[in-house]
Backbone bond lengths (Angstrom), bond angles and torsions (degrees), N, CA, C in turn:
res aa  C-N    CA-C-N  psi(-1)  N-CA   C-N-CA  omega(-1)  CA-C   N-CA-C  phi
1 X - - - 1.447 - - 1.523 108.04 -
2 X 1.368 121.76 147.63 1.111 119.08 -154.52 2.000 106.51 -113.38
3 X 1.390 105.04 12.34 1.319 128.65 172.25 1.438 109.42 -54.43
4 X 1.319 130.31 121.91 1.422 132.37 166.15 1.655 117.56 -119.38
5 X 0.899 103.02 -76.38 1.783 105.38 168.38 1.030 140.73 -37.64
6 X 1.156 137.70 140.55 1.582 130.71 171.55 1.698 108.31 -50.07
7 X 1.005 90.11 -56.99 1.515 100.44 -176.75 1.555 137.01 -45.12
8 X 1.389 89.04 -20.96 2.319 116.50 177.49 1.273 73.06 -80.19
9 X 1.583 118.45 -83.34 1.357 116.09 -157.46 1.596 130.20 -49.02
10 X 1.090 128.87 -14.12 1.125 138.81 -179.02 1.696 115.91 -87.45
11 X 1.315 110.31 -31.20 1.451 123.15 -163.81 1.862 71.21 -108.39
12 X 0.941 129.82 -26.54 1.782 97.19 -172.26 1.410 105.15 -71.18
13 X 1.661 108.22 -29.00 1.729 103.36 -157.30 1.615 95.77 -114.42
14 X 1.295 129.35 11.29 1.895 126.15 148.70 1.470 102.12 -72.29
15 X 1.452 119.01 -37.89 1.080 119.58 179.51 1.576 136.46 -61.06
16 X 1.504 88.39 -32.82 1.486 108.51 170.88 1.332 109.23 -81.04
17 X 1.349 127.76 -33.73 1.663 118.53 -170.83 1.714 95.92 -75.29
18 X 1.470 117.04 -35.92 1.527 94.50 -178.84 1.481 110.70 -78.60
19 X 1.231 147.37 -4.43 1.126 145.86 -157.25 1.881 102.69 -108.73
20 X 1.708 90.12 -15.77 1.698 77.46 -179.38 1.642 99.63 -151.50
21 X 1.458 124.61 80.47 1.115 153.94 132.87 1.499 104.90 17.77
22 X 1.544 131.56 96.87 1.594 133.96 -170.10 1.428 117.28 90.73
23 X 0.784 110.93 -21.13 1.824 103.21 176.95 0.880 119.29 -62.15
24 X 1.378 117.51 147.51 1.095 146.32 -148.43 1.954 123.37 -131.77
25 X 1.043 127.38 156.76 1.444 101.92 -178.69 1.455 131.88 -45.40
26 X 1.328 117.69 -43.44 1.373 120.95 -169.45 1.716 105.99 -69.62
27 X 0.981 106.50 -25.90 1.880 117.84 168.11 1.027 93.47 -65.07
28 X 1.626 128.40 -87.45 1.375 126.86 -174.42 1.851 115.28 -29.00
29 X 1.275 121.69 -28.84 1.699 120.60 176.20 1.788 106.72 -81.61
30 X 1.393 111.51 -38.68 1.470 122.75 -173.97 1.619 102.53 -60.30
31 X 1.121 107.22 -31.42 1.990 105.20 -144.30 2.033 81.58 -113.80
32 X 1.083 120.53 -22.11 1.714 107.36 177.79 1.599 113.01 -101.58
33 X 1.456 121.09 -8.50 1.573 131.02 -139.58 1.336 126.57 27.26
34 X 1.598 112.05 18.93 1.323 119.56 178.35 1.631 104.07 -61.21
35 X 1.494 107.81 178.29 1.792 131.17 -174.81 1.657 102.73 -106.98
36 X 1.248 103.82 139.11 1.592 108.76 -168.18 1.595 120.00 -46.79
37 X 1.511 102.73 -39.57 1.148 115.63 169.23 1.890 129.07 -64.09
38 X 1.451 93.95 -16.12 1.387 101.72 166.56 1.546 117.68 -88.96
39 X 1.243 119.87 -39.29 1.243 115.49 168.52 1.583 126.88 -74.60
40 X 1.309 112.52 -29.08 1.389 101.50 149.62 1.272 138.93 -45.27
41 X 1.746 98.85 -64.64 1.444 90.42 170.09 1.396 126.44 -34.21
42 X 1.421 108.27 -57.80 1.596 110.37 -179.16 1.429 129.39 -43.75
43 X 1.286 100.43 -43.22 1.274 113.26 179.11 1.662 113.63 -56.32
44 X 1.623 103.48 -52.20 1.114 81.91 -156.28 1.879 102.10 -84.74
45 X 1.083 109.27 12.11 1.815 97.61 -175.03 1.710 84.05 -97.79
46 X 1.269 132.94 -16.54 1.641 133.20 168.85 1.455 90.48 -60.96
47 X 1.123 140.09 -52.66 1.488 132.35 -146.07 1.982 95.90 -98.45
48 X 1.103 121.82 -17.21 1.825 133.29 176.76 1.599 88.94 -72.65
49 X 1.289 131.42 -37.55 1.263 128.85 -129.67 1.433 85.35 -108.64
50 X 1.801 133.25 -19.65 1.293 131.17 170.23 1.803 87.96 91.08
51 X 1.207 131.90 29.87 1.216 119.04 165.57 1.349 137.39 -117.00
52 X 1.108 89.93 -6.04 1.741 114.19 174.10 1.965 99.94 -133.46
53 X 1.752 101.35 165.20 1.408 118.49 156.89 1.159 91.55 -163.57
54 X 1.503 94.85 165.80 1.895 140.03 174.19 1.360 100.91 -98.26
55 X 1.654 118.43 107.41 1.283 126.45 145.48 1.222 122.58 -124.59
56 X 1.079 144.89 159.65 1.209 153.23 -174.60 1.762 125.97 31.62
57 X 1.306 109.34 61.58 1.507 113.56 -135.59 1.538 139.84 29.07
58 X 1.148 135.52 36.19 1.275 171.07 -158.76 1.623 133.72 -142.75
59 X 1.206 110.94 112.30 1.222 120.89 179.53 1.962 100.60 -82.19
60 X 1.517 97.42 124.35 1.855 112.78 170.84 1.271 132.34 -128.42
61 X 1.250 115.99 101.69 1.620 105.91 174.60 1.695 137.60 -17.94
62 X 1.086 128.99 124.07 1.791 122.74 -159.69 1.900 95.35 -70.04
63 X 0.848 117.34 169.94 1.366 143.12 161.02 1.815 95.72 -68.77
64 X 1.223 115.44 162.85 1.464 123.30 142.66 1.490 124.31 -64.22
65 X 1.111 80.53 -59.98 2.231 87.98 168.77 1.419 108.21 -60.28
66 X 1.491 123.20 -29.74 1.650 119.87 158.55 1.296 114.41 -47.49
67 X 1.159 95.06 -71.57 1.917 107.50 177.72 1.278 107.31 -27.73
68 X 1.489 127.24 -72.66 1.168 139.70 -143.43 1.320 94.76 -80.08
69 X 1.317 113.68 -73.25 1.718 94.36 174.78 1.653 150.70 -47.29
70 X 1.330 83.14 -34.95 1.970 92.59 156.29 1.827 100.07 -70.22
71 X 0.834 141.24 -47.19 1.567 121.55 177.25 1.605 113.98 -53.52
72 X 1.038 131.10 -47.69 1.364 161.74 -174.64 1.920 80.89 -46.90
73 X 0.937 78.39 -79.59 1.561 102.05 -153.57 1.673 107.84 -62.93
74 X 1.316 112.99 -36.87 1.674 113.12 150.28 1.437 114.61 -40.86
75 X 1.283 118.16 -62.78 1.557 114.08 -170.87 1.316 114.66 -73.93
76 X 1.443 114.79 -9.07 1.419 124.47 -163.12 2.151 95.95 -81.74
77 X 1.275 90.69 -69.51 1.869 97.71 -165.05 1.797 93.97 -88.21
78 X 1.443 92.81 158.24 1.414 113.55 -164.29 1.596 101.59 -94.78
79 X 1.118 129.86 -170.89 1.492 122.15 -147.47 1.931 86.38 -92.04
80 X 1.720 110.62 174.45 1.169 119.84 -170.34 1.641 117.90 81.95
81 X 1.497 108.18 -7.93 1.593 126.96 172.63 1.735 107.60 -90.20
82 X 1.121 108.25 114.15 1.580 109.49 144.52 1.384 133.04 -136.84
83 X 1.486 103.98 164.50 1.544 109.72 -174.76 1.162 107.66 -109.58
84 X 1.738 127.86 123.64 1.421 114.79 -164.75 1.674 105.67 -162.50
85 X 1.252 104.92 113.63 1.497 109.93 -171.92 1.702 111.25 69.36
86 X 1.717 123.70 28.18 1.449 120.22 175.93 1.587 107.20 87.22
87 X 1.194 108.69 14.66 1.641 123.31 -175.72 1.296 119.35 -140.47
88 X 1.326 88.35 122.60 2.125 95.22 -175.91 1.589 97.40 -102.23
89 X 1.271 107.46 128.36 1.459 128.25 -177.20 1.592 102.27 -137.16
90 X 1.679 98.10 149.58 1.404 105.90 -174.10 1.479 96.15 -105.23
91 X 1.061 96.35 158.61 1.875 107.38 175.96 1.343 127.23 -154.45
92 X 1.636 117.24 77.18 1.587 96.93 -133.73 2.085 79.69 -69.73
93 X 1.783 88.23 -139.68 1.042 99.42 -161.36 1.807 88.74 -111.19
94 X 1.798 102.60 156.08 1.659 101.68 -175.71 1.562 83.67 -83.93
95 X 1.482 99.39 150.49 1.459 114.93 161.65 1.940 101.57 -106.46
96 X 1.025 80.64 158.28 1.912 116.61 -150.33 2.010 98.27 -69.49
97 X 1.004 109.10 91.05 1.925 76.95 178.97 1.249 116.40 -60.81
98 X 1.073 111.37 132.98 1.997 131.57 145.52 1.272 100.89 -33.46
């Protein structure tokens, strides 16, 4: 395959989650012949990037109003905040025992 960049790879497999409604990783490896470790990666800097999520075992393209509001809302709450599956949950951080 003649794929080099993050960037082929990323736009090949956003492309694929909107084009095929429920898929899931092992689809995402079947339908690119990429290596697990390649589609992860992608995924998850697709999902940093507010353009993809994981619900219901299924990878789905965000809304625009998704997009925008997970950005919003990144800059908005301070760290220990996440947005995950349509749910903002706090999580601080474990502190270390002494």
């Amino acid at each position: 395959m003649g794929i080099v960049r993050d960037e082929d790879i990323d736009w090949m497999i956003y492309h694929l989650i909107t084009g095929n409604p429920g898929c899931n990783g092992d689809t995402l490896i079947k339908l690119t012949g990429l290596g697990l470790d390649a589609v992860n990666a992608s995924l998850a800097r697709l999902k940093r990037y507010c353009l993809v999520d994981f619900c219901d075992e299924s990878w789905h393209a965000c809304s625009l109003e998704e997009i925008i509001f997970r950005k919003q809302m990144a800059s908005l709450l301070s760290d220990g905040f996440e947005i995950s599956g349509g749910l903002i949950r706090y999580r601080p951080e474990i502190e270390e025992n002494k």
